[in-house]
GUDREN-841392 format. One line per field, with one value per residue (C-alpha): residue number from 1; residue in one letter; x, y, z negated. Coordinates in nm, 3 decimals, always signed. Example, Ala and Ser with C-alpha at 12.3 -4.5 7.8 and 13.67 -1.06 7.14 Angstrom:
2
k: (1,2)
r: (a,s)
c1: (+1.230,+1.367)
c2: (-0.450,-0.106)
c3: (-0.780,-0.714)
***
This chain:
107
k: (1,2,3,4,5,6,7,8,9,10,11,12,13,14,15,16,17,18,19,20,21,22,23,24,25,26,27,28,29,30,31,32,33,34,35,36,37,38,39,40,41,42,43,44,45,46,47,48,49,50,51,52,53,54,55,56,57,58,59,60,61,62,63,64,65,66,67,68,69,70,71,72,73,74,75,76,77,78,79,80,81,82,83,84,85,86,87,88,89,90,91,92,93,94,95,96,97,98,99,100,101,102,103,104,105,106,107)
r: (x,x,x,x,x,x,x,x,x,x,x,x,x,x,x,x,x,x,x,x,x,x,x,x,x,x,x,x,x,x,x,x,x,x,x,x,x,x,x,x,x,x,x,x,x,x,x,x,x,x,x,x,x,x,x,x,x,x,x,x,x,x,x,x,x,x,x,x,x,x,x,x,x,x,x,x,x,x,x,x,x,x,x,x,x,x,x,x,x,x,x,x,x,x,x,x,x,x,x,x,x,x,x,x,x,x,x)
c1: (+14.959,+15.198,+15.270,+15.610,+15.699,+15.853,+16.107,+16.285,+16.291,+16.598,+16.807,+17.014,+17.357,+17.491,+17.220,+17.298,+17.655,+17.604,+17.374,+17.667,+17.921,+17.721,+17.688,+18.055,+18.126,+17.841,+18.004,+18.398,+18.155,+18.047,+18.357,+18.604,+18.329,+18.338,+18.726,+18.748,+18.490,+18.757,+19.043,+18.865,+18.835,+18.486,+18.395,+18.087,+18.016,+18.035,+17.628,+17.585,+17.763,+17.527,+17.243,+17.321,+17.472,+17.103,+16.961,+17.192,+17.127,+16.728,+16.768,+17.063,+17.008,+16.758,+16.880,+17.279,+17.278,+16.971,+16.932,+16.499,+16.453,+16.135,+16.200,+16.458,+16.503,+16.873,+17.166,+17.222,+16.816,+16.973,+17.182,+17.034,+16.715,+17.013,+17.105,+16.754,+16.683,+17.001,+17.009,+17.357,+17.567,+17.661,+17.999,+17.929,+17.665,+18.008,+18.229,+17.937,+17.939,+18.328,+18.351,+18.156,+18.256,+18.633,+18.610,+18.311,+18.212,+17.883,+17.846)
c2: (+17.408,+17.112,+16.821,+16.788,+16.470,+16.613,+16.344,+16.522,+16.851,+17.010,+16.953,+17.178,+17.106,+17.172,+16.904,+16.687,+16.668,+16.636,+16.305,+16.198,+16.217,+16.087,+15.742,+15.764,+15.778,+15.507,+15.305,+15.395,+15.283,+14.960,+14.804,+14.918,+14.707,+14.424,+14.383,+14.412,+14.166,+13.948,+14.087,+13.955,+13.614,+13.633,+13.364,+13.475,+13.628,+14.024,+13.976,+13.765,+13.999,+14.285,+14.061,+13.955,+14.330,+14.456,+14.225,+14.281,+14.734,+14.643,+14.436,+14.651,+14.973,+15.098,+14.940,+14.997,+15.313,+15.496,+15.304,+15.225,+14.929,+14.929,+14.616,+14.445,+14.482,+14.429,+14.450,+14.098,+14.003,+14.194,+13.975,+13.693,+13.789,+13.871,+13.488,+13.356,+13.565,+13.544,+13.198,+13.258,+13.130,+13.412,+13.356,+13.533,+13.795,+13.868,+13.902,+14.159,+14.373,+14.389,+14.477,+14.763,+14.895,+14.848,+15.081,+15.313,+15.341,+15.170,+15.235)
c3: (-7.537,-7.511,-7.757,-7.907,-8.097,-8.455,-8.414,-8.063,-8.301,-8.271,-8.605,-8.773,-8.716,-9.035,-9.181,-8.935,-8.999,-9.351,-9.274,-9.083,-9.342,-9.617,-9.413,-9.354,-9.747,-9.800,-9.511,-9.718,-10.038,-9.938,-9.756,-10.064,-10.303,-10.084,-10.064,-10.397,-10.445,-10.222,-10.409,-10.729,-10.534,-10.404,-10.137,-10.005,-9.651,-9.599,-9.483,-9.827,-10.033,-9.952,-9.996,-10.357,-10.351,-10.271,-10.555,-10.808,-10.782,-10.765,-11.080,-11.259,-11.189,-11.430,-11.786,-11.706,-11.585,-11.674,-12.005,-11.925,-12.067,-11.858,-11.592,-11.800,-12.207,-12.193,-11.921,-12.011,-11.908,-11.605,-11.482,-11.553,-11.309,-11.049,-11.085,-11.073,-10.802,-10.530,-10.619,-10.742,-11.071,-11.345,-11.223,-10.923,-11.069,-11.298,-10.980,-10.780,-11.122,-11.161,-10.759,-10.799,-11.167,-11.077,-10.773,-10.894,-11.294,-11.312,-11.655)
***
């Protein structure tokens, strides 16, 4: 009986595919935010953007879309723990949101 890793499984190639094109539209996703975040006249770095990007879903997320008041009790506390936490004024907490809602509703 031999060993085979699970990893060198052979994957469907349908799945596969779809994997594929969901990191394409994620990729699409990310780089329309970002030059809109320019557009809007962000000054930050590409890598800094998606850092304060990353912070800003984690701290977000729940309370604006979902409506759990469970980590924050309003969207304002929000974004307030996005700017204590990226290190960042509102100002550009304000410019992150408005990237993101102006190319893809986050409300």
């Amino acid at each position: 009986m031999s060993w085979q890793n699970p990893i060198q499984k052979k994957t469907d190639p349908k799945k596969l595919k779809k994997v594929k094109d969901d990191i394409k539209e994620y990729q699409k996703m990310n780089n329309a935010w970002f030059n809109e975040y320019k557009s809007l006249g962000g000054k930050k770095s590409k890598k800094q953007y998606f850092k304060n990007l990353e912070v800003f879903f984690d701290e977000t997320l729940e309370i604006w879309v979902y409506g759990n008041p469970e980590q924050h009790e309003t969207r304002e506390d929000s974004m307030y723990a996005v700017s204590e936490i990226a290190n960042i004024p509102m100002r550009e907490v304000n410019l992150i949101f408005e990237s993101v809602d102006n190319v893809t509703s986050y409300t």
